[in-house]
N, CA and C atoms as an extended XYZ file, in Angstrom:
159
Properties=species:S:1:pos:R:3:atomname:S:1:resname:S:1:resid:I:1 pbc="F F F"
N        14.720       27.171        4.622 N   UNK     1
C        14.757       25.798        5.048 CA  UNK     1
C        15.430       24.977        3.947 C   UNK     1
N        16.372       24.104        4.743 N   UNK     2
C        16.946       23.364        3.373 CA  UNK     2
C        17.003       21.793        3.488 C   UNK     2
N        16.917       20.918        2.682 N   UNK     3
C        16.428       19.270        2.711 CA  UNK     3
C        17.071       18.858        1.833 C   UNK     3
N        18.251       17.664        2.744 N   UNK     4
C        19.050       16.936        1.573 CA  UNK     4
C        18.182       15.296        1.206 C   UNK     4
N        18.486       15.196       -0.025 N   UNK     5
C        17.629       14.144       -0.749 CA  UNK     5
C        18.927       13.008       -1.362 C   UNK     5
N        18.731       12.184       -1.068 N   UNK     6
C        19.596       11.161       -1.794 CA  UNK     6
C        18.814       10.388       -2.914 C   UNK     6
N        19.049       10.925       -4.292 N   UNK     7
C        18.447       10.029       -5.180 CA  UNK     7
C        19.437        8.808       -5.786 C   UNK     7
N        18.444        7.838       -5.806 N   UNK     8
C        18.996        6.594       -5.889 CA  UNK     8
C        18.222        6.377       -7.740 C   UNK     8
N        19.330        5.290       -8.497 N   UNK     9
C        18.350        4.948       -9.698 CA  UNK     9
C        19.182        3.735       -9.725 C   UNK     9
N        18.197        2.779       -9.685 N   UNK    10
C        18.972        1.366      -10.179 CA  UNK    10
C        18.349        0.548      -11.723 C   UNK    10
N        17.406        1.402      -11.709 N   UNK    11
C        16.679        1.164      -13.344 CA  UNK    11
C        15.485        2.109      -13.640 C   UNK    11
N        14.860        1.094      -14.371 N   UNK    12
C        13.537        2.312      -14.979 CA  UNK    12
C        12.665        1.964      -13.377 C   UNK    12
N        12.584        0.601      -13.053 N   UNK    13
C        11.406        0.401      -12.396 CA  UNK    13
C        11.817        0.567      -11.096 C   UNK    13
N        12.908        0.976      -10.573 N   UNK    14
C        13.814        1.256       -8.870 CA  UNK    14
C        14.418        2.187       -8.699 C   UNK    14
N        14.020        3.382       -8.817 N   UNK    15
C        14.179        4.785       -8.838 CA  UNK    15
C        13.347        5.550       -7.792 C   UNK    15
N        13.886        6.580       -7.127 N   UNK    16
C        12.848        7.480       -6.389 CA  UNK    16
C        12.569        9.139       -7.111 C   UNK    16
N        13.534        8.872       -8.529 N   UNK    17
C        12.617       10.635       -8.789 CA  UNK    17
C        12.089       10.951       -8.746 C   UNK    17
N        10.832       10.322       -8.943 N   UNK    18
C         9.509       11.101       -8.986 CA  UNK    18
C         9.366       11.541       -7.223 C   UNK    18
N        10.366       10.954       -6.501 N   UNK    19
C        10.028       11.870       -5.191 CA  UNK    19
C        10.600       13.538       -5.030 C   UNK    19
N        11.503       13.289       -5.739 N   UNK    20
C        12.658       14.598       -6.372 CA  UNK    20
C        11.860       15.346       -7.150 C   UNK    20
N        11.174       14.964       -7.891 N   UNK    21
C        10.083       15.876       -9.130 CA  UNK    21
C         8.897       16.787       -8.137 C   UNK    21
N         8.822       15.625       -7.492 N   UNK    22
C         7.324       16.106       -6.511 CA  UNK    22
C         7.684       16.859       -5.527 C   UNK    22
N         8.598       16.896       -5.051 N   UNK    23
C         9.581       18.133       -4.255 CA  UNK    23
C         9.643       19.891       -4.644 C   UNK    23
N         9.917       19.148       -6.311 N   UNK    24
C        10.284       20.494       -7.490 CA  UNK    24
C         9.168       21.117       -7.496 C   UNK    24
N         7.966       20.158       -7.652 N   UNK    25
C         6.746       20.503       -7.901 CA  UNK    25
C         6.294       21.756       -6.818 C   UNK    25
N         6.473       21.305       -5.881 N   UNK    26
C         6.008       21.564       -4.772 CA  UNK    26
C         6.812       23.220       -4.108 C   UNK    26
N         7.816       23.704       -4.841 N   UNK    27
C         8.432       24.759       -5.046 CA  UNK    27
C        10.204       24.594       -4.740 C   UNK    27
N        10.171       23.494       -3.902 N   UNK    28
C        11.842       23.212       -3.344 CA  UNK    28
C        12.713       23.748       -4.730 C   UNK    28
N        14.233       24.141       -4.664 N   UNK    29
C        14.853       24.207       -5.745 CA  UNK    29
C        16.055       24.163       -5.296 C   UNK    29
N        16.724       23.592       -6.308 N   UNK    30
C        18.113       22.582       -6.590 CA  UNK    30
C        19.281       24.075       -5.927 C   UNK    30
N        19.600       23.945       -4.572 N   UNK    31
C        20.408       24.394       -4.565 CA  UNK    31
C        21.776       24.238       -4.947 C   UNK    31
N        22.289       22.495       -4.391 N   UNK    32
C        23.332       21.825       -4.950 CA  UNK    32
C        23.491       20.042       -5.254 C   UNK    32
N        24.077       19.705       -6.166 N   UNK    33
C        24.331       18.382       -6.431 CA  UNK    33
C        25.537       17.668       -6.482 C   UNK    33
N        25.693       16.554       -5.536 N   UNK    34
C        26.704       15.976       -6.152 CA  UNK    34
C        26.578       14.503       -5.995 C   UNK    34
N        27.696       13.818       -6.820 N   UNK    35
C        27.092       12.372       -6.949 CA  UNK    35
C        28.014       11.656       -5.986 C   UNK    35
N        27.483       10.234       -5.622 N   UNK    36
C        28.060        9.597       -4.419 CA  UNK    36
C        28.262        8.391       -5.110 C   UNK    36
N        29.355        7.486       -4.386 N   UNK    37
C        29.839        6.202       -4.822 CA  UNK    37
C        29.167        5.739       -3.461 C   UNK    37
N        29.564        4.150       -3.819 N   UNK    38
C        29.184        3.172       -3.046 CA  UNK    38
C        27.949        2.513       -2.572 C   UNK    38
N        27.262        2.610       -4.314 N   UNK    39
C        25.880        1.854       -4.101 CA  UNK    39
C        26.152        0.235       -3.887 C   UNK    39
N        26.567       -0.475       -4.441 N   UNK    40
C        27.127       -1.473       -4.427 CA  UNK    40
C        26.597       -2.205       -6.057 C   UNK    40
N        26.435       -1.489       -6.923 N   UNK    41
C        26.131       -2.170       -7.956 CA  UNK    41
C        27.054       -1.327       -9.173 C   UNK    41
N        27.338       -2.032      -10.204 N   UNK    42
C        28.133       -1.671      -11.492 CA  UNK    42
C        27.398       -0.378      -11.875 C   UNK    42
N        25.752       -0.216      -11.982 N   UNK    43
C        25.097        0.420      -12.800 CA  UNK    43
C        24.014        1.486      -11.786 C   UNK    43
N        24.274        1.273      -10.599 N   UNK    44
C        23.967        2.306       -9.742 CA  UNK    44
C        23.829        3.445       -9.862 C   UNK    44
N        22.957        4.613       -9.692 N   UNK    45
C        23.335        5.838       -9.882 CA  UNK    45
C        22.565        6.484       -8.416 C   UNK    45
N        23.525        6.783       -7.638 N   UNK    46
C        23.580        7.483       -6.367 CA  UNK    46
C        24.101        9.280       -6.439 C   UNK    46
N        22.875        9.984       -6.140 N   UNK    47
C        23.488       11.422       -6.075 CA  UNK    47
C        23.015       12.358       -4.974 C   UNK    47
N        23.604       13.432       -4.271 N   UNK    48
C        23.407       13.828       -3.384 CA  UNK    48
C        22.168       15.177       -3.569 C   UNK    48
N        21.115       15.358       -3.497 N   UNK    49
C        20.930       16.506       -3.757 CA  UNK    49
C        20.270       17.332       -2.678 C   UNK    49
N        20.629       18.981       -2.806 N   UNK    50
C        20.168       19.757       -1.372 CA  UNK    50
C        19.896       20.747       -2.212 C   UNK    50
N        18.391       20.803       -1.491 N   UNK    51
C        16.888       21.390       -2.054 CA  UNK    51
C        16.900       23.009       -1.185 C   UNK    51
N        16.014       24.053       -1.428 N   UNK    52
C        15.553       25.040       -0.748 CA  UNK    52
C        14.184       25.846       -0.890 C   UNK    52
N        14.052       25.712        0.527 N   UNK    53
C        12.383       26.585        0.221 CA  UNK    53
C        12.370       27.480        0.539 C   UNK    53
């Protein structure tokens, strides 16, 4: 089974990793990554990631 995740980071306090961590936790693993444009901010960090269980 495989689950794509879009992690988003717009600072310390507007981030979803810890949903990405808790995924890891949970056994999922990083099949592939890549990063995406068009958050709409200078300092955005948008990346694609696809998980496997």
């Amino acid at each position: 089974m495989q689950k794509a995740v879009v992690v988003t980071w717009y600072n310390e306090k507007k981030n979803n990793l810890e949903d990405l961590n808790n995924l890891l936790k949970e056994g999922w693993k990083v099949v592939s990554q890549s990063s995406m444009s068009g958050a709409g901010g200078r300092n955005d960090v948008v990346s694609l990631v696809i998980l496997e269980k």
